[in-house]
Structure formats: C-alpha cells, structure tokens
MARPAVEX-51877 format. One line per field, with one value per residue (C-alpha): y negated, z, x. Coordinates in Angstrom, 1 decimal, always signed. Each point is the difference from the previous one (the first is absolute). Example, Ala and Ser with C-alpha at 12.3 -4.5 7.8 and 13.67 -1.06 7.14 Angstrom:
<atoms>
y +4.5  -3.4
z +7.8  -0.7
x +12.3  +1.4
</atoms>
This chain:
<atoms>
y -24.1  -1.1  +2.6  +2.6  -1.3  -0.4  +3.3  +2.2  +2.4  +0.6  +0.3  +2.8  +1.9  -0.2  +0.3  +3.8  +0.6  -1.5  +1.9  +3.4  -1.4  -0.8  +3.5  +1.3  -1.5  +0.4  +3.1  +3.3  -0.8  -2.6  +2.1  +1.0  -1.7  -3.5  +1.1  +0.6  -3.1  -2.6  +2.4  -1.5  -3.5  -0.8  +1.9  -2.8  -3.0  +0.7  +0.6  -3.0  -2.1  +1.9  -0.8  -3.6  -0.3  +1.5  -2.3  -2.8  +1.1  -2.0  +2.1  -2.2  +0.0  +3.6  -0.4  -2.2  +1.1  -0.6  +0.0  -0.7  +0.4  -0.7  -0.4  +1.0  +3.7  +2.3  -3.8  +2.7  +1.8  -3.0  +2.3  -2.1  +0.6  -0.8  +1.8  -1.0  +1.0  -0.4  +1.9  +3.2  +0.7  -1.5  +3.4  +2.7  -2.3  -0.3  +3.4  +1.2  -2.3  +1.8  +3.7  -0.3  -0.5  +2.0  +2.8  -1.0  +0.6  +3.3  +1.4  -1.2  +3.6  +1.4  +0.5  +2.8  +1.6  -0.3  -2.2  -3.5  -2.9  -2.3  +0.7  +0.6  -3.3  -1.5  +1.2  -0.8  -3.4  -0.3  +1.3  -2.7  -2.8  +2.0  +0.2  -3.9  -1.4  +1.9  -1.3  -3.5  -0.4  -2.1  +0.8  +3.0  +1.0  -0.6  +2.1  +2.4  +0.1  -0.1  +2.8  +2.4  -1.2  +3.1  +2.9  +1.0  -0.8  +2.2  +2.5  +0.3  +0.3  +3.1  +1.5  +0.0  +0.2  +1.6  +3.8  +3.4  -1.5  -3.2  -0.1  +0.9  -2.7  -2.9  +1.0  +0.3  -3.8  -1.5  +0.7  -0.2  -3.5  -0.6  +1.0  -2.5  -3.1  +0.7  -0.2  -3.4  -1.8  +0.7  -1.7  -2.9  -0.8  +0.0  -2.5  -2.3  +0.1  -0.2  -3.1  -3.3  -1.2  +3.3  +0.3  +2.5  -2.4  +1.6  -3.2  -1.1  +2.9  +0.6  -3.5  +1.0  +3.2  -1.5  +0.7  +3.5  +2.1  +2.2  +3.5  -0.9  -1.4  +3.6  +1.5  -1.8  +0.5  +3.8  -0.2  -1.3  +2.2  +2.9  -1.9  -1.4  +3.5  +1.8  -1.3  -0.6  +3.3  -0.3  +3.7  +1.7  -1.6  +1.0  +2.8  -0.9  -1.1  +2.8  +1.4  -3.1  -0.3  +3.5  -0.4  -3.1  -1.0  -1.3  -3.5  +0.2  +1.5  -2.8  -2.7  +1.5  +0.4  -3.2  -2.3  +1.8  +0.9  -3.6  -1.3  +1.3  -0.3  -3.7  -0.7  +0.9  -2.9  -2.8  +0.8  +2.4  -1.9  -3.2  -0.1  +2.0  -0.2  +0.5  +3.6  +0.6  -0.2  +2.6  +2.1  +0.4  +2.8  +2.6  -1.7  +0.8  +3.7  +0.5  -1.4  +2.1  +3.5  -0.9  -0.5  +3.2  +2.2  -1.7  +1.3  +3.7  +0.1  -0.9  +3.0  +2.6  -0.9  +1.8  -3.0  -2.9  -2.0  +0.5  -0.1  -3.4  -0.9  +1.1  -1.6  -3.4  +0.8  -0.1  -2.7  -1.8  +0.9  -2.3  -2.9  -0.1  +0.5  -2.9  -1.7  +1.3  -1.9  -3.2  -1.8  -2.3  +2.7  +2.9  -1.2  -1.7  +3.7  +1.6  -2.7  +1.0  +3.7  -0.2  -1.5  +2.5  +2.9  -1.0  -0.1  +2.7  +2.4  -1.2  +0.5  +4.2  +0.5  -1.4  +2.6  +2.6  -0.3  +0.1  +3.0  +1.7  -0.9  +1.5  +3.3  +0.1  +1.0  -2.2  +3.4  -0.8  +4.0  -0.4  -3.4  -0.4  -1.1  -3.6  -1.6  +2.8  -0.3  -3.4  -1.9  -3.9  +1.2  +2.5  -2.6  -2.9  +2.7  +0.0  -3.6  -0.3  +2.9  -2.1  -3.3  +1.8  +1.5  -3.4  -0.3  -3.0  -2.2  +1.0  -1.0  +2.4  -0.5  -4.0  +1.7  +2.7  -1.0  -3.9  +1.8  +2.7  -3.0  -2.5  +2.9  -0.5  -3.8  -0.2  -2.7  -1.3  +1.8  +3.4  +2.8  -0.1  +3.5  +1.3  -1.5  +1.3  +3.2  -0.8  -1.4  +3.9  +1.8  -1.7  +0.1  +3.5  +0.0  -2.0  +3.5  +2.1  -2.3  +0.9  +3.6  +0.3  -2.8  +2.0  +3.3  -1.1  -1.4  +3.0  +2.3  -2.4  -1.4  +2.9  +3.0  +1.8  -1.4  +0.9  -1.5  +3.5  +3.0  +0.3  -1.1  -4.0  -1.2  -2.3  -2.8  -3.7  -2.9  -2.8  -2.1  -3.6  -0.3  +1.3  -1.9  -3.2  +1.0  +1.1  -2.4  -3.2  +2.1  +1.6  -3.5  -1.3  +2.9  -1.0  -3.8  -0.1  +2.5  -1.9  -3.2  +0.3  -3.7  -0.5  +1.3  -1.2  -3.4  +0.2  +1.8  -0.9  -4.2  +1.9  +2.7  -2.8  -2.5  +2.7  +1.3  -3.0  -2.0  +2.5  +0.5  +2.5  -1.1  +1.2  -1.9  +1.3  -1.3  -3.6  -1.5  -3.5  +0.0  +1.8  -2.4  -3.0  +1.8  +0.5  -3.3  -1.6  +2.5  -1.6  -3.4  +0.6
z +40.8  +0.9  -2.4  +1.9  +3.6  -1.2  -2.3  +0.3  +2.6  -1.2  -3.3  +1.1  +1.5  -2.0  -3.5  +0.6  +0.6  -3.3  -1.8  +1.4  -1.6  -3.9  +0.7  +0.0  -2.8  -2.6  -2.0  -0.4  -4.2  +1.1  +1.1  +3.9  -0.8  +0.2  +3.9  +1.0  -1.2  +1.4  +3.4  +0.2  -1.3  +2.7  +2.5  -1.3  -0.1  +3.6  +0.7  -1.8  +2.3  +3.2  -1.1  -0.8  +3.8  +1.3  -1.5  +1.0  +3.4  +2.9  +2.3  +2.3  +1.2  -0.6  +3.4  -2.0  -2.5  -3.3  -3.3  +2.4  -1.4  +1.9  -2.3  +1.3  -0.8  +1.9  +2.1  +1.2  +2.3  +0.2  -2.0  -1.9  -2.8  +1.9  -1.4  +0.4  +0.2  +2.6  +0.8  +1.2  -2.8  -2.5  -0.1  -0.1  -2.6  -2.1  +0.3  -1.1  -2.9  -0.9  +0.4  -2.4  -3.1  +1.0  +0.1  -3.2  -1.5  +1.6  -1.3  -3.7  -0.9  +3.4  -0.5  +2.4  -1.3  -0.9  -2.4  +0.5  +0.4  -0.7  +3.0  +2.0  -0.5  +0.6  +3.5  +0.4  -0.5  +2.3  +2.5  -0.7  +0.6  +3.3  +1.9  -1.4  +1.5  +3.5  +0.5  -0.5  +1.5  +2.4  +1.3  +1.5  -2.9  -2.3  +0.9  +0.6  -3.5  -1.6  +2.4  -0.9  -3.6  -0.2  +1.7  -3.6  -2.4  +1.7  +1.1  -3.9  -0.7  +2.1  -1.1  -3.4  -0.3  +2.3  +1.2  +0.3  +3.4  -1.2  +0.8  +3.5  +0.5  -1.4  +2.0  +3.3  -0.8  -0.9  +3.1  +2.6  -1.7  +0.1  +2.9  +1.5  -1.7  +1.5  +3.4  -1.3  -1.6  +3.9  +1.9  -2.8  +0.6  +3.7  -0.4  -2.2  +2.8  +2.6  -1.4  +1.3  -2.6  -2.3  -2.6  -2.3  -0.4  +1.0  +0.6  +2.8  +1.5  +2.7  +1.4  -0.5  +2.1  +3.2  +2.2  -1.0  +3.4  -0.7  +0.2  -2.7  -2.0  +0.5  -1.4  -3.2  -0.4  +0.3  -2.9  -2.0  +1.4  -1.3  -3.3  -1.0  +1.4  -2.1  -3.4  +1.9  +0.7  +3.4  +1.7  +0.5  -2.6  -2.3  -1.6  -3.1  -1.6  -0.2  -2.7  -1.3  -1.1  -0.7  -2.5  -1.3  -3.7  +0.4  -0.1  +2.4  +2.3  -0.8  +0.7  +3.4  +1.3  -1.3  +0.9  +1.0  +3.3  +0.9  +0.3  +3.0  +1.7  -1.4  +1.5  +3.0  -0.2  -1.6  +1.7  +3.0  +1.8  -0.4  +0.3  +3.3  +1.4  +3.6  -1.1  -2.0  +3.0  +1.8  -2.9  -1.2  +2.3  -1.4  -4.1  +1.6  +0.9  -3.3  -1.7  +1.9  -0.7  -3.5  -0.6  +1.5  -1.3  -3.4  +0.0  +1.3  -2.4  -3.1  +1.7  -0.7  -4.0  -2.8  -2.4  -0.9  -0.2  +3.1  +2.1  -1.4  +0.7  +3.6  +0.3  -0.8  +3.4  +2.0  -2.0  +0.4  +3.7  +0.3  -1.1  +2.4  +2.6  -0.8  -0.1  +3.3  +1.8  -0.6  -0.5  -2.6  -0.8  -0.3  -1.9  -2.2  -0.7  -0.1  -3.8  -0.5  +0.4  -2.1  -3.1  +0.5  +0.3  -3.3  -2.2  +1.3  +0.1  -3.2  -1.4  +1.9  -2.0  -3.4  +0.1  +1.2  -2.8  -3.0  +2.2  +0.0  -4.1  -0.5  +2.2  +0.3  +3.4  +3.3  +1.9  +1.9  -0.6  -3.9  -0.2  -0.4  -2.1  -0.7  +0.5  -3.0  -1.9  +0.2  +1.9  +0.0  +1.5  +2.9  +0.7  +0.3  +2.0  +2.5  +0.3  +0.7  +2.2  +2.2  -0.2  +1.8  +2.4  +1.0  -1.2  +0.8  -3.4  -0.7  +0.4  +1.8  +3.0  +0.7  +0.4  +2.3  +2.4  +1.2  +0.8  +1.3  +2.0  +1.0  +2.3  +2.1  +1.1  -0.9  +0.9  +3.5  +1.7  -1.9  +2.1  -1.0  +1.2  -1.8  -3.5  +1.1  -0.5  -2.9  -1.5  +1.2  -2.2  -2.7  -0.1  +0.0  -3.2  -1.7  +0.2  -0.8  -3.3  -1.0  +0.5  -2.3  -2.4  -0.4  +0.0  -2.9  -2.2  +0.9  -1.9  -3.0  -1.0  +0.8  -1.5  -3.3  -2.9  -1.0  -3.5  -1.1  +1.2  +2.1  -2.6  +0.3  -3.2  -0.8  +2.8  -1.2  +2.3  +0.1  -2.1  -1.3  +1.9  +3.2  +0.3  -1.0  +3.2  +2.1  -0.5  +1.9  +3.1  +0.1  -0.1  +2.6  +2.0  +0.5  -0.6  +3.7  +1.6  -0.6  +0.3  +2.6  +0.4  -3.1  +1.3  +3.9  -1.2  -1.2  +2.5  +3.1  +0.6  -1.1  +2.9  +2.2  -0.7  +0.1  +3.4  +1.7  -1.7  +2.4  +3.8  +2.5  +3.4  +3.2  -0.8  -3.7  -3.5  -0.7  -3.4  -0.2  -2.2  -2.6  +0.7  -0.6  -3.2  -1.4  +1.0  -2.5  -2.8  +0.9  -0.1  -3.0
x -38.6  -3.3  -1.5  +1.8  -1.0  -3.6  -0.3  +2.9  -0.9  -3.7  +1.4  +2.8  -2.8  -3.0  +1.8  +0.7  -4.2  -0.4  +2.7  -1.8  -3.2  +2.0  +1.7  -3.4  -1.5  +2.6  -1.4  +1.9  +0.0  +2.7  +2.2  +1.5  +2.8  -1.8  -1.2  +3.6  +1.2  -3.0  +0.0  +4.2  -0.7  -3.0  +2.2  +3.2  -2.4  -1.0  +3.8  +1.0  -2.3  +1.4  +3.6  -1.0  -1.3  +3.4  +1.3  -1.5  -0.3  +1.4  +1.9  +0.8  -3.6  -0.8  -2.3  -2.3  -3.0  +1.2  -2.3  -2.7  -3.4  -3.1  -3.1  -4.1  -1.0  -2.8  -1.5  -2.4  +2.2  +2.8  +2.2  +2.5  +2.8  +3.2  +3.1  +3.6  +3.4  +2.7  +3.1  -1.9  -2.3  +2.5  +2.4  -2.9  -2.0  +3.5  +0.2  -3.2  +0.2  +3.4  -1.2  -3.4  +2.0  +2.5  -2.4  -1.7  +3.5  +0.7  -3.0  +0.5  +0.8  -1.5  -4.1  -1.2  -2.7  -2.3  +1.6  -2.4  +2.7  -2.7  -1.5  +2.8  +1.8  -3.3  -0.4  +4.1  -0.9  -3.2  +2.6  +2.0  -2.7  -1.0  +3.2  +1.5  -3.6  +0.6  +3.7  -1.1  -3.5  -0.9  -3.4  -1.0  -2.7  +2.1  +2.3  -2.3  -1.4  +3.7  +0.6  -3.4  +1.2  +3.4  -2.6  -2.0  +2.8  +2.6  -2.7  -1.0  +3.9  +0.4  -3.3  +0.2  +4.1  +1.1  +1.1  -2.0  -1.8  -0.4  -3.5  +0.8  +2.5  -1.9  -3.4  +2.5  +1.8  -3.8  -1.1  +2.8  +0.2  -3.4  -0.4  +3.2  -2.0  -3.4  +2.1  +1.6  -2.9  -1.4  +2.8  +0.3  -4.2  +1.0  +2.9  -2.6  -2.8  +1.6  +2.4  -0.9  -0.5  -1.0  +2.4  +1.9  +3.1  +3.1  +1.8  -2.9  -1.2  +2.9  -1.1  -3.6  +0.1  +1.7  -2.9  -0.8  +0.8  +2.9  -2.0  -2.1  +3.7  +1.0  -2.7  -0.1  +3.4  +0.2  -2.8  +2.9  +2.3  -1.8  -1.0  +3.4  +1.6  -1.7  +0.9  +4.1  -0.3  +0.5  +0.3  -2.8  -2.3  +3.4  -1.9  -1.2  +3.1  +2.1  -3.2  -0.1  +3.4  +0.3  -2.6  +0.1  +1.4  +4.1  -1.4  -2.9  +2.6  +2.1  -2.4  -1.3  +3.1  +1.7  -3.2  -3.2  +1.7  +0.9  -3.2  -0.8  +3.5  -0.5  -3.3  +1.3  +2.8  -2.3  -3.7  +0.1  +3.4  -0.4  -4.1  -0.1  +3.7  -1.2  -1.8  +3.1  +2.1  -2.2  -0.3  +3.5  +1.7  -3.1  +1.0  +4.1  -0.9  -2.1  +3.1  +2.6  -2.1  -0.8  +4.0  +1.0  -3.3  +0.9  +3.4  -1.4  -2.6  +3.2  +1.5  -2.8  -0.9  +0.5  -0.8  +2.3  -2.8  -2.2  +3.7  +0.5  -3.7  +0.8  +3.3  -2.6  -1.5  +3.0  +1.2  -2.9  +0.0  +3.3  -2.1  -2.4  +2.2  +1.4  -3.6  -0.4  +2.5  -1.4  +3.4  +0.9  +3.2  -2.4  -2.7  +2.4  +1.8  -3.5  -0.5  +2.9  -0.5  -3.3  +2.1  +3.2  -2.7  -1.8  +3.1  +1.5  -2.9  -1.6  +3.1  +0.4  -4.1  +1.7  +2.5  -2.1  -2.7  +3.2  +1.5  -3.8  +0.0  +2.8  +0.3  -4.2  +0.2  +0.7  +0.7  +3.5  +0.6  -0.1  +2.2  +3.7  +2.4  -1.0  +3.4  +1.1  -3.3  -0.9  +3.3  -1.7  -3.1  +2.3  +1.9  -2.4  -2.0  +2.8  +0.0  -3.8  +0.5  +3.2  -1.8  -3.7  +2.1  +1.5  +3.4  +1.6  +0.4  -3.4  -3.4  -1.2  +2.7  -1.6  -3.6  +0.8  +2.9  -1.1  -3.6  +1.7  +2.4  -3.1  -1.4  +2.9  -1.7  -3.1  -2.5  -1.3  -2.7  +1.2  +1.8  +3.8  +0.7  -3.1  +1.4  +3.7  -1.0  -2.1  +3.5  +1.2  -1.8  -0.1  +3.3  -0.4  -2.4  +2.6  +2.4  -3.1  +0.0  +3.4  -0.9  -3.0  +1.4  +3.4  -2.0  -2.5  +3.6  +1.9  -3.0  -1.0  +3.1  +2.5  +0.7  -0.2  -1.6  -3.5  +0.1  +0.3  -1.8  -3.2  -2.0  +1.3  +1.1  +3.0  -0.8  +1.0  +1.0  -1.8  -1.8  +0.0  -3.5  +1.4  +3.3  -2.2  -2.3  +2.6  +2.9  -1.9  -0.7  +3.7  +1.3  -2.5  +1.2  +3.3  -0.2  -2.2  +2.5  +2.9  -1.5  -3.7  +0.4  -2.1  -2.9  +0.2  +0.7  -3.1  -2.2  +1.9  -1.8  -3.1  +0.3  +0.8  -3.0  -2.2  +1.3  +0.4  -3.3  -1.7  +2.2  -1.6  +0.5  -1.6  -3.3  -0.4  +1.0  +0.7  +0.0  +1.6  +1.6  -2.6  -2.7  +2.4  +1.0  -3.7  -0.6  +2.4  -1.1  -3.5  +1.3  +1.6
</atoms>
C-alpha cells in the first residue's frame, strides 16, 4: 500500500511514455506482431496500476487528494510535481486508462495506411501519458506540459493516417490548439504573478489570488475560456473538429472524442472554477449562451451531413454543449452532471467512431446515401449501432440520459448571483436540442442500418459481422453503457464530495471569494 501511495500514480502515467520508446526501438526483423503485443501490455500495466488505485481508494473522502505527490521540480520558476486523484479526476483518468488498450485491440487487424503500427502504437501511447498526467496534475505547469503533450502525437496521427484532406485537418487542429494554449499559458503566468505568494499550485492559488480586483479576475479567466473552449469545442471555436474527426484514423477519432475533448471541459471544473470563482460567476451567463447555441447549431449542423462520420463528430458538439451548460451554472448538481456528461459522452461516442471505422472497412464509403442494410448484412454491429444510437440521444437506462437531463434540470436553479430567468430559458432550448437529437440520431439509424442488403451488388462483397478484435474492444464500453444508466450512482458517489469541497472550499459572497476551508486543508497537507 505504501508502494502504491508513494509510486502508483507516477507509475500509471509515465509507464505508457516508456512503452512508446521500447515500441520504437524493437526492429522491424522482429516482427509487428511483437509492437502489438508490448503497445497492450504497457497500456495493462498502466491499467493494472489505475485499477489497483480504485481500489484502494477511499470513497468516503472523495473531497480529499488521494495518492498525493508533492516532490521539487523546475525550483527556478517554483513549479512543482503535484499530481493526485480525487473523485473528479478519478472517472475521466479511469476512463482513459480503459480506452488506450481498448483501442490497441481494435486496431490489431485495423492498420490504416500507410501500414506503420510501429509508429502508430507509439504515438497511441504518448497519448496515453499526455492525457493521464492532465487529469491528475496539480500545478498549473504541469498541466500545462501534460496538456501541450496530446497536440503533436494526435496532429501526426491525422497527418500521416488519415483521409484525402488529411493534411488540411491536422494543420487546422495544430493551430486552433495552439493557438487556445498560447491564450492559456498567458492567464496561468498572470495567476502566478499576481499570487501573493507566486505560485503554480492549484491547491493554493484560490487563497493566493484574493486581492486581485475582479476586472483583472475576468480577464484572465476569459483567456481560459477561449483556451479550454477551444480544445472542448465550445461553439464558435468548434471548427476544427468536425475535419478532424472526419479525417482522422477509427482510433484517433476514438481517443479525441473519448478523452482529448475532456481536457478542456475538465480544466474548466478543476482550474478556471475553483481558482477564480468570483470571475466565474460573472463569466458564466456568456459560457450558458455559448452552451445553448452550440447544442442547437450542433443538432442543425447533424441535420445537413452527408457523412456518418462528420454527423457524429457534430452531434459531439451539441453533446458537448450539454456539458458546459452544466459547468455554467455553478451548482454542485450541474457540475456534478457536467463529469458525468464528459464520461457518458466518451463511451458512447468512442464507441459511434468504433462502429463507424468497421462500417467504413466494410462498405469503403461513409456516404449515408450508399449505406444500408447493416442489421441484414452485419446484425451485431446494426443492432449495437441502435443501442449506441438510443443511449447518445439520452434514453433513460442509458448513460447518455444522466449527462444530458440533470444539466439540462440544474439550469432550472442555478447558483447565487446568476439570473434565474436567463438559465430558464437556457433549460428551454436545450430541451429543444435534446428532440433535434432524436431527429438526426433516428435519421442516421434509419439510413445505415435499414433497408436492403448491400452484401451483394454495387461492387461490396460478402460483408462479415464482427470480429474477435472488435467485440473484445467494444464489449467493455457496451457494458459501461448500460451499467451507469441503470445504476449513475457509481459515478456521483464518486464525484459528488469532490464537486462539493471544491465549491464550497472557495464561497463567493458580496466581498469576493473566501477560502477557509482550503487554507486550513493545505495547512494539514503542510503539517503532514
């Protein structure tokens, strides 16, 4: 146990950087098999740790920062390593660590071309490093690195692996990302020099930025609006992910959408919140309306494509849309359906990109026009198709229904100091998008699943169902689908003392934030 307290995160995050390096130095002479199999192992080590730490885990104090590390790094700029897990990062970090292997199985008889696993699981795994170290950093460089860590891995995956525009689409993600970090880097240097006294810590800086006046709050805060929004994406910096998906390999499309997504809606839960809740408070009716039109031009834009995957790349906006509404309300309800709506979103819509990339093997088109027939041709795939498709437009008894209604339910109150008829008719309409959902969710099953078989004719040959591979990927996610719709309280349980503590650790009253209970907590740590 101590092991795991004093090692255990580092190790879950760090072993997957190390894997990408034996992935690259095992020659070809040894065969691609060998790649395949140390990509999955490293990816299982590093899961084996994070189950070992779920384990472990006491969830009766998910408020407090478990596998705490705090250990000197960059003295030079007081930069320290500070990760740590409680009950908000704990779901996305679990489910990042469940989606790398999964994808490393998918693609066991998968390789886009140009056929170069080696370097393909390689950049898979630096992924994985990347997105683990921003769920559970601590300090704001930190972060910041882990975060930079995802942009050249995933912007080499759609360049050299993906569609006809690839080139196009990676150039477009590079920079709107870039871009969205150069804002963020900004605000985070402002936060450190203006802190009395400078730090980067995550856990101090709310207590170290009471005197800032609130203009200058609001500004560094709408640099991480725009920097976090982009890589959400919040409507209208949404443009470069429709391309991205589009033309991006089945697993880069699975990864961005499953994690690469989350880190900004996640940053804005752990950093933007809690470190500058009096900004947030000002800020949040313009995140609310950004929310609202990226919900219902989501929907529109699923309404006008031509492309199974570029609709369920826009169905992410709307989807994702839901999420920050719920950030936006600043209550303990919404913010805890907003985690919740970041894990729902990542099964199911990792799960919509696995099918689509086995539908596009098999028909070697995603043209709506030219599918049909899966339930005939391929009946496992149709019909888990139609389950995906129910549980992303929020059936009850799925996941998908626990991320969209309670966000779409905690507009209805949401915090003090926020206009309650404003978010009323925020709750309106996206209510509205939910039905818009339905339509272009129903629309896409109707046309892909339905109708006569293509197995035979139109130049498709005999299509098969699916393979051992795919069921292996798919069969964790279908579960996970329906095991959080019938039972959420797995998940709030966890983030719902987390969402609390970090609400209530910084109160916004008429004379600003106050931070107790945070500074009595980081003294203890100290003590400790």
């Amino acid at each position: 146990m101590d092991f795991l307290e004093t090692w255990g995160i580092s190790i879950a995050v760090f072993v997957p950087v190390i894997g990408a390096l034996v992935v690259m130095l095992i020659p070809k002479s040894w065969g691609e098999d060998l790649y395949k199999q140390v990509a999955l192992a490293v990816s299982l080590v590093s899961g084996g740790f994070g189950i070992a730490m779920l384990v472990n885990f006491n969830f009766d104090d998910t408020g407090r920062l478990q596998y705490l590390v705090d250990k000197k790094w960059i003295e030079a700029i007081s930069s320290r390593y500070i990760v740590g897990l409680d009950g908000i990062s704990l779901p996305l970090f679990l489910l990042t660590l469940l989606i790398v292997p999964l994808c490393i199985i998918y693609s066991w008889n998968h390789f886009p071309e140009p056929h170069n696993p080696k370097a393909l699981l390689a950049l898979i795994l630096l992924l994985e490093t990347g997105m683990l170290g921003s769920f559970v950093a601590q300090d704001l460089i930190l972060f910041f690195v882990f975060f930079e860590v995802v942009l050249l891995p995933m912007f080499f995956m759609i360049a050299v692996w993906g569609g006809e525009k690839r080139q196009y689409a990676s150039l477009k993600f590079f920079l709107f990302t870039l871009f969205g970090s150069a804002l963020m880097i900004l605000s985070f240097l402002a936060m450190f020099f203006l802190a009395d006294p400078h730090t980067f810590d995550m856990r101090a800086l709310p207590t170290a930025l009471q005197g800032v006046a609130l203009s200058t709050q609001v500004l560094i805060f709408l640099g991480m609006l725009i920097g976090l929004g982009i890589k959400v994406p919040m409507f209208p910096f949404h443009t470069w992910l429709p391309d991205a998906h589009t033309q991006a390999p089945t697993v880069g499309s699975v990864i961005l959408a499953a994690v690469l997504l989350k880190l900004g809606t996640y940053g804005f839960v752990r950093i933007a919140i809690p470190i500058l809740p009096a900004a947030a408070v000002k800020v949040a009716p313009l995140i609310g309306v950004l929310a609202v039109i990226g919900i219902i031009y989501g929907a529109l834009g699923c309404l006008a494509q031509t492309d199974m995957k570029r609709l369920i790349a826009f169905s992410s906006v709307a989807h994702m849309g839901f999420v920050m509404l719920g950030i936006s309300t600043l209550t303990q309800f919404g913010i805890n359906a907003a985690i919740f709506g970041m894990v729902a979103h990542g099964l199911i819509t990792g799960m919509l990109f696995f099918i689509a990339g086995s539908v596009k093997e098999r028909y070697h088109t995603l043209e709506i026009s030219k599918l049909g027939g899966l339930l005939l041709d391929a009946p496992k795939m149709g019909w888990l198709l139609g389950l995906c498709v129910m549980a992303s437009l929020g059936l009850p008894g799925l996941a998908g229904f626990w991320g969209e209604f309670p966000a779409i339910l905690s507009s209805y109150s949401p915090a003090h100091g926020l206009n309650v008829e404003l978010y009323r008719i925020f709750m309106v309409i996206s209510a509205l998008g939910t039905v818009l959902a339905a339509g272009y969710l129903l629309w896409l099953l109707q046309r892909v699943a339905f109708g006569p078989s293509k197995s035979h004719g139109d130049g498709h040959e005999q299509i098969h169902d699916m393979h051992v591979s795919e069921g292996l990927a798919w069969a964790p996610l279908i579960a996970l689908i329906v095991a959080l719709g019938v039972y959420p309280g797995i998940m709030f349980k966890s983030t719902d003392a987390a969402v609390a503590k970090s609400l209530a650790a910084c109160l916004v009253d008429d004379k600003g934030p106050t931070c107790p209970e945070l500074a009595d907590m980081l003294h203890a740590e100290r003590g400790k």
